[in-house]
C-alpha positions as a printed Julia matrix, in Angstrom:
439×3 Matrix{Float64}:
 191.58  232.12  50.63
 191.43  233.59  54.17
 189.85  230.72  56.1
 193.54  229.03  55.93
 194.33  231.11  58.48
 191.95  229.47  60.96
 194.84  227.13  61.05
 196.87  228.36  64.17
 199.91  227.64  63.71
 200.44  229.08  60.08
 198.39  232.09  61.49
 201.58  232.5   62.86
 204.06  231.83  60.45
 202.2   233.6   58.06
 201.96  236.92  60.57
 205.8   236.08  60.8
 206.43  236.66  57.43
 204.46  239.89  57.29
 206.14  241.74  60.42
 209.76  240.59  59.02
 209.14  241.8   55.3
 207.82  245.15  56.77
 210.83  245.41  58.69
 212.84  244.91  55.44
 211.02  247.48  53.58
 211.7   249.89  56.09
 215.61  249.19  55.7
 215.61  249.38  52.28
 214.56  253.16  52.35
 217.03  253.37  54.99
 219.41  252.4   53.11
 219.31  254.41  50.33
 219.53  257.52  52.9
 222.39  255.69  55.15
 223.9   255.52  51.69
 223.86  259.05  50.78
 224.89  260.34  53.85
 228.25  257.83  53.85
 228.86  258.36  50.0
 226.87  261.32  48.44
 226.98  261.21  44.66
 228.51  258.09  44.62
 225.56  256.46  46.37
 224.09  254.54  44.17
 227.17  252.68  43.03
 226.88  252.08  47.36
 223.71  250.64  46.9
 224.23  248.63  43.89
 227.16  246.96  45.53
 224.73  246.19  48.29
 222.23  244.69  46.12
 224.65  242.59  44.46
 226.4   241.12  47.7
 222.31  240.3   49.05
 222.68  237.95  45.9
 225.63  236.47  46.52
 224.47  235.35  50.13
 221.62  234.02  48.34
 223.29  232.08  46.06
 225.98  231.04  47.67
 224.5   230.7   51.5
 221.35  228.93  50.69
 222.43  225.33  49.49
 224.56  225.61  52.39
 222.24  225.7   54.62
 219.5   224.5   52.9
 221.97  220.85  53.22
 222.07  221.31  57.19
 218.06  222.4   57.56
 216.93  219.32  58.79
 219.77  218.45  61.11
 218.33  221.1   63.92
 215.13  221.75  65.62
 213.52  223.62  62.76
 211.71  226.43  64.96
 215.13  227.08  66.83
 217.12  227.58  63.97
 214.16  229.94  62.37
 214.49  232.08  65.97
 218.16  231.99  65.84
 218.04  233.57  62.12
 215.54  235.99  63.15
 218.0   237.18  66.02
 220.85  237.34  63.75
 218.83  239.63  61.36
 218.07  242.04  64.37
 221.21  242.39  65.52
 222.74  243.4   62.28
 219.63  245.41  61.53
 220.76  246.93  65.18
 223.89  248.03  64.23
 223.11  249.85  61.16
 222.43  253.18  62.62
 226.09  253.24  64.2
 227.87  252.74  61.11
 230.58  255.59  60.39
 232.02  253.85  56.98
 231.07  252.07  53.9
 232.53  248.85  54.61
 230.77  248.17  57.59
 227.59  248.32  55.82
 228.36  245.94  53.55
 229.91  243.74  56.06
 226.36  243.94  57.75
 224.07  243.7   55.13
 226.03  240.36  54.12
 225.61  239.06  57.73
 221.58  239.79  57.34
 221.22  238.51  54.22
 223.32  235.36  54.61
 220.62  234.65  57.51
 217.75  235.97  55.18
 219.25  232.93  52.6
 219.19  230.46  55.23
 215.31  231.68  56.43
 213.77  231.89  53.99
 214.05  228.5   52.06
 213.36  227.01  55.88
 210.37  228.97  56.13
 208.58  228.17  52.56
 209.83  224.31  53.19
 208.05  224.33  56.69
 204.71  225.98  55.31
 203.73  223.1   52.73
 204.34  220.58  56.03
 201.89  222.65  58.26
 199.15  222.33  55.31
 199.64  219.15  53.72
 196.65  219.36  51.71
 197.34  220.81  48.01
 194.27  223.23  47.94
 194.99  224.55  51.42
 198.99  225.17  50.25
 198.02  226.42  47.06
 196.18  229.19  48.89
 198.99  229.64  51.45
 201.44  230.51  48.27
 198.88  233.1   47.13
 198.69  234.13  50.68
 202.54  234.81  50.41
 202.49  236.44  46.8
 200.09  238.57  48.39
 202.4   239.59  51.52
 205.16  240.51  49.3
 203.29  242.9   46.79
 201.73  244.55  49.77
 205.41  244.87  51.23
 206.11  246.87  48.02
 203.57  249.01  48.87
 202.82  249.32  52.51
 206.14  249.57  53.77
 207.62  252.86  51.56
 204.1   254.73  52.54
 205.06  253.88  55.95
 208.44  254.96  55.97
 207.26  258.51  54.41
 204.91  258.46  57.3
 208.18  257.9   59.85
 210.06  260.3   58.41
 207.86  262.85  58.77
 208.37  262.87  62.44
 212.21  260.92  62.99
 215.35  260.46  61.73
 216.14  257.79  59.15
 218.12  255.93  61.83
 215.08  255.61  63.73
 213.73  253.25  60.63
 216.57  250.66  61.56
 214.81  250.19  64.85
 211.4   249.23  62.85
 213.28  246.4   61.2
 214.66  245.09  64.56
 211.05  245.33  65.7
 210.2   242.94  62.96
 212.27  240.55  62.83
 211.61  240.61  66.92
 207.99  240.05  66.18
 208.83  237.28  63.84
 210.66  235.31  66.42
 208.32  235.74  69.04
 205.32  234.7   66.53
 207.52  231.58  65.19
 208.48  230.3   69.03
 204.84  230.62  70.02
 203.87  227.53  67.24
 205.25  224.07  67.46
 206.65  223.48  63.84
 207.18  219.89  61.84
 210.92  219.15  61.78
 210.99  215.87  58.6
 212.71  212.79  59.9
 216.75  213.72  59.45
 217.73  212.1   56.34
 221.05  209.64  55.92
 224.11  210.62  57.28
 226.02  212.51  54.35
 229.71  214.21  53.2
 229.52  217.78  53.59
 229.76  218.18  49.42
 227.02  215.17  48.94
 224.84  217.15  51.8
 225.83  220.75  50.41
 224.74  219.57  46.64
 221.61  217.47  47.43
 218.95  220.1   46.79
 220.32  221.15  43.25
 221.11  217.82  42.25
 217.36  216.62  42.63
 216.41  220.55  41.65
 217.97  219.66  37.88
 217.85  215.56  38.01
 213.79  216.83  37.6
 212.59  217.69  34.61
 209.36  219.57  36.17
 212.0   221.91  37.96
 213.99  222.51  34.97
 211.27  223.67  33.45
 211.03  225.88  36.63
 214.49  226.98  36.33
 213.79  227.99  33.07
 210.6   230.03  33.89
 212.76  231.74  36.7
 214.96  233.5   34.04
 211.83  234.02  31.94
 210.72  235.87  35.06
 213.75  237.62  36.17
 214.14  239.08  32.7
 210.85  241.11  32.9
 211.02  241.91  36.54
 214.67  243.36  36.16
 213.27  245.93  33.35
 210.25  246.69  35.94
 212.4   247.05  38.8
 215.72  248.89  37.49
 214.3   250.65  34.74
 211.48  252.44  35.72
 213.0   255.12  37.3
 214.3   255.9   33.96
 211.65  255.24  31.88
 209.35  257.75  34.17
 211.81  260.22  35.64
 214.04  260.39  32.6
 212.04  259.31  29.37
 208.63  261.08  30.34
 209.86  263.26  32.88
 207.41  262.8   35.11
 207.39  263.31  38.97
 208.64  260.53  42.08
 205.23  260.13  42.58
 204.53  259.52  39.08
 207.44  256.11  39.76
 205.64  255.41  42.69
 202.28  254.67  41.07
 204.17  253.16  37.96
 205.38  250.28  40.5
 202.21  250.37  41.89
 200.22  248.99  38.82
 203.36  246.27  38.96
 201.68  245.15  42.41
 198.61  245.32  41.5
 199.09  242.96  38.59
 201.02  240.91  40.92
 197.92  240.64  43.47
 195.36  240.14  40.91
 196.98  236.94  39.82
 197.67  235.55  43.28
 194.22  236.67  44.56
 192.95  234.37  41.45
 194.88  231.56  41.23
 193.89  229.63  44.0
 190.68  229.27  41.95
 192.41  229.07  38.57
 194.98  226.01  40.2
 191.91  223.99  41.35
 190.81  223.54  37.05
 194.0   224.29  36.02
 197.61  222.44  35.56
 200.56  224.3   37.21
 202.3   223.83  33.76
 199.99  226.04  31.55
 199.27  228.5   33.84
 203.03  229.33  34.45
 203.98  229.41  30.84
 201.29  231.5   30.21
 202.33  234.07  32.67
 205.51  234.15  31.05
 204.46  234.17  27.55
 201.44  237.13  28.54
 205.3   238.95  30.17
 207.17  238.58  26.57
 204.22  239.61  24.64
 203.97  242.77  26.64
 207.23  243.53  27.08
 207.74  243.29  22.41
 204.5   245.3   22.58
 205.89  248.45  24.87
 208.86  247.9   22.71
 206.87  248.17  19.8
 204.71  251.55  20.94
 207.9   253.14  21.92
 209.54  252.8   18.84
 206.61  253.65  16.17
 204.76  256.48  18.58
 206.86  257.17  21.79
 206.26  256.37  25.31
 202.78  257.58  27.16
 202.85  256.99  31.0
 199.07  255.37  30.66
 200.6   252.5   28.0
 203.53  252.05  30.72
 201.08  251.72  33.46
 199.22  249.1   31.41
 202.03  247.63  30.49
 203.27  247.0   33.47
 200.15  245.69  35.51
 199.97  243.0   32.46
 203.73  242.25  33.62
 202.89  241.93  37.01
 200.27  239.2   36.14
 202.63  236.96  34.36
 205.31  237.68  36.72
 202.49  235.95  39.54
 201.59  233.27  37.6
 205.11  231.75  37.05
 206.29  232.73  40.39
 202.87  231.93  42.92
 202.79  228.28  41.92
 206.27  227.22  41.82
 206.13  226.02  45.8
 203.77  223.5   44.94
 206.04  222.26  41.89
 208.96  221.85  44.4
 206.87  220.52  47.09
 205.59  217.54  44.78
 209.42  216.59  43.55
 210.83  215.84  46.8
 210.05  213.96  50.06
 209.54  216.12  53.71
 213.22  215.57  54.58
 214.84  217.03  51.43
 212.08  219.94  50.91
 214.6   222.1   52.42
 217.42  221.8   50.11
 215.01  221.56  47.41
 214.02  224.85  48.41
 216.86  226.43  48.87
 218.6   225.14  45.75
 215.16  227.21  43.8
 215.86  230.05  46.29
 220.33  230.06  45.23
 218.94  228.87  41.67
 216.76  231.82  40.84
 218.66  234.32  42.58
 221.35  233.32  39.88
 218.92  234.26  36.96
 218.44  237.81  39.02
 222.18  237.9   39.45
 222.4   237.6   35.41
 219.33  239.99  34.33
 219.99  242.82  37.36
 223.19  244.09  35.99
 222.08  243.46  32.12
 219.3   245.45  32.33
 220.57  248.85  33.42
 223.32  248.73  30.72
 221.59  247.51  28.31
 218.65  250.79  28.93
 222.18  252.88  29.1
 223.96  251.86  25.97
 221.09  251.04  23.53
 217.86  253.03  25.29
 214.22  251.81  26.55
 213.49  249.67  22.91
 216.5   247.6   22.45
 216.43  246.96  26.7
 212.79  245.91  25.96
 213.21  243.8   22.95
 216.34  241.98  24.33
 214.99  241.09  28.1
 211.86  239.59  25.59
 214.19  237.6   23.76
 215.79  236.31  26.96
 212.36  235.61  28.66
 211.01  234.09  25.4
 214.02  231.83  25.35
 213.37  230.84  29.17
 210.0   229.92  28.17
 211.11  228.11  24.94
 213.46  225.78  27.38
 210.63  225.17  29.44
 208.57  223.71  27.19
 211.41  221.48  25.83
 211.94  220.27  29.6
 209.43  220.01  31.28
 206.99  217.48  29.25
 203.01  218.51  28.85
 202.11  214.96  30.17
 203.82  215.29  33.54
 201.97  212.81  36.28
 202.92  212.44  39.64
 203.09  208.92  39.58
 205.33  206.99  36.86
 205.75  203.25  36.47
 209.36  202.25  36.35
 211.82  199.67  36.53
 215.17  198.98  38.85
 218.31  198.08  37.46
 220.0   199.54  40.39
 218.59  197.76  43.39
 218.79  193.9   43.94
 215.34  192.29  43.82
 215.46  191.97  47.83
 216.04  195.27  48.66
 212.84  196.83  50.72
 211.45  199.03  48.24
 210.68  196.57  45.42
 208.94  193.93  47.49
 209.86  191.29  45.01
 209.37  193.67  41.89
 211.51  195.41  39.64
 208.69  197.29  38.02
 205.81  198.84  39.8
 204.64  202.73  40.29
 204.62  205.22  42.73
 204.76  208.8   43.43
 208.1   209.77  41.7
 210.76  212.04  43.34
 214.21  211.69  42.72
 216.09  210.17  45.96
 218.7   207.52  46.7
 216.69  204.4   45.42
 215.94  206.65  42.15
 219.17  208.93  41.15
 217.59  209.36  38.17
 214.66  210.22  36.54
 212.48  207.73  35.11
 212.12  207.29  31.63
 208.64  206.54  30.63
 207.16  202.91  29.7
């Protein structure tokens, strides 16, 4: 998996992404104490209004400028994000009232939704070969389970010897880095496409996103997905602190056997991906994520919870949650040509976000009004029924090429060379609005 970074210039993208999600980790602990300090008791409902205004910049700031992304020099408008990102991180230690953090954290995270679905669309452009992308997206699974774990233990490390503030300045620093590795590559900017209305350009990359029925199936895998994850990532805390009450550390090493699930299925997929279909794989992962979440359910409820069950549990969750989420690049890198990748990925970025937005909140109150089994056995249900509406969408016989026929073009028009049927590599695009209907 490593020799892909003998390639130069994703070297550096790929050290980009590293030194900018460190740099986010850091804030998020500094958060959470910027938070107390401004609000006290009241700051986690602080911090949950954060979280939920870093998802609506996600969903509502990403088609934006996911419609605009190839329009501009793509490494200029990556720097120019990265600056943004700094400077708000910059200001964060000033802040004397609650409304200026979230006035902040929406200007950071509105450039976070415009990055990121840049970045991942520039990455499968640099490596154009499947096998070398496929381990580039494990690469990146990777990065962000690490950044679960590297960048707390370094914060406790900080604040052993500075202030809180101080961790503000380590998020500047990495989203400084991540400029200064991005301007030192030349990046692939895709041919601009046709001139477009703002609406047809804002829409583009979720009209393709759900004209296909590979990424429907995506969609639907997304909320499958999102439904486990949210009970991971908001209910731990209870489950440990409050259910078993057991110590932070304890939580700490609960969401550690999340990561490590997580990095066991990247670090094997690349291998996996080379027998294996994308399609399978995926709705494994999320099927291996319902049966584990009925079975905790199940444990709970007929013998109580044990911290080693939960820890097994969840590194079983953390697999599935890998194998529907490390592949999905090359699904949305195979349904769209080099000049819409970027809307394509930024409609998955808005679109998935939107299945967090759902499960986030539902989560917590569902652990709060109906406790750990009910919580379980309903986020199972949900992710069952995500991967129940994948199946029905996306078809087992999926090729990349189809043969089709064109009602919609005139028999002159360039692309059918004199013939109304004929096959190709299939992505939905002006000369096919549509998907094609097998012959």
């Amino acid at each position: 998996m490593l020799e892909i970074l003998a390639a130069r210039t994703y070297r550096h993208l790929f050290a980009a992404q590293v030194v900018a999600l460190l740099g986010t980790g850091l804030a998020t602990v500094a958060l959470g104490l910027l938070a107390y300090d401004l609000a006290g008791e009241e700051a986690g409902l602080v911090l949950g209004t954060v979280f939920t205004i870093k998802m609506v910049a996600y969903v509502g700031i990403a088609p934006v400028a996911g419609a605009f992304a190839d329009r501009v020099n793509r490494r200029a408008f990556l720097v120019a994000l990265d600056i943004v990102r700094a400077g708000a991180a910059l200001c964060l230690p000033f802040v004397t009232e609650v409304w200026q953090v979230y006035v902040l954290i929406f200007l950071l995270q509105s450039a976070s939704a415009a990055f990121t679905p840049t970045f991942q669309a520039t990455i499968p452009d640099v490596l154009p070969q499947e096998a070398r992308y496929t381990r580039a997206l494990s690469l990146s699974r990777l990065a962000y389970d690490l950044e679960n774990i590297v960048s707390p233990t370094l914060a406790a490390l900080l604040l052993a010897v500075m202030s809180y503030n101080a961790l503000f300045l380590g998020t500047v620093a990495g989203f400084a880095a991540s400029a200064l590795l991005v301007v030192s590559v030349l990046l692939p900017s895709p041919k601009p496409s046709e001139p477009r209305g703002i609406y047809d350009r804002t829409t583009r990359g979720i009209r393709i996103y759900l004209a296909t029925p590979r990424l429907r199936g995506l969609l639907a895998l997304n909320l499958a997905a999102a439904s486990a994850g949210a009970m991971v990532l908001v209910n731990s805390v209870v489950l440990v602190r409050g259910m078993l009450g057991l110590s932070e550390s304890a939580l700490a090493w609960t969401m550690f056997a999340f990561g490590v699930g997580s990095m066991l299925a990247a670090l094997a997929l690349p291998r996996v991906l080379d027998r294996a279909a994308d399609r399978p794989v995926m709705v494994g992962g999320a099927v291996l994520m319902v049966m584990t979440l009925l079975g905790l359910a199940a444990e709970i409820a007929a013998l109580g919870l044990s911290w080693p069950v939960l820890l097994g549990a969840w590194l079983l969750v953390g697999l599935g949650y890998s194998a529907v989420l490390t592949p999905s690049g090359r699904l949305l890198r195979r349904s769209a040509h080099a000049q819409d990748r970027p809307a394509v990925f930024a409609a998955q970025f808005a679109l998935s976000h939107a299945c967090w937005l759902v499960t986030y909140p539902a989560s917590g109150w569902l652990m709060t009004r109906f406790g750990a089994v009910t919580a379980l056995g309903l986020l199972a249900a949900l992710a069952g029924a995500g991967v129940l509406v994948a199946l029905r969408l996306w078809p087992d016989d999926d090729p990349e090429s189809l043969e089709h026929t064109h009602d919609n073009l005139p028999l002159d028009h360039p692309h059918l060379n004199g013939e109304r049927r004929h096959a190709h590599p299939f992505v939905v695009d002006d000369n096919h609005p549509r998907w094609a209907s097998r012959l």
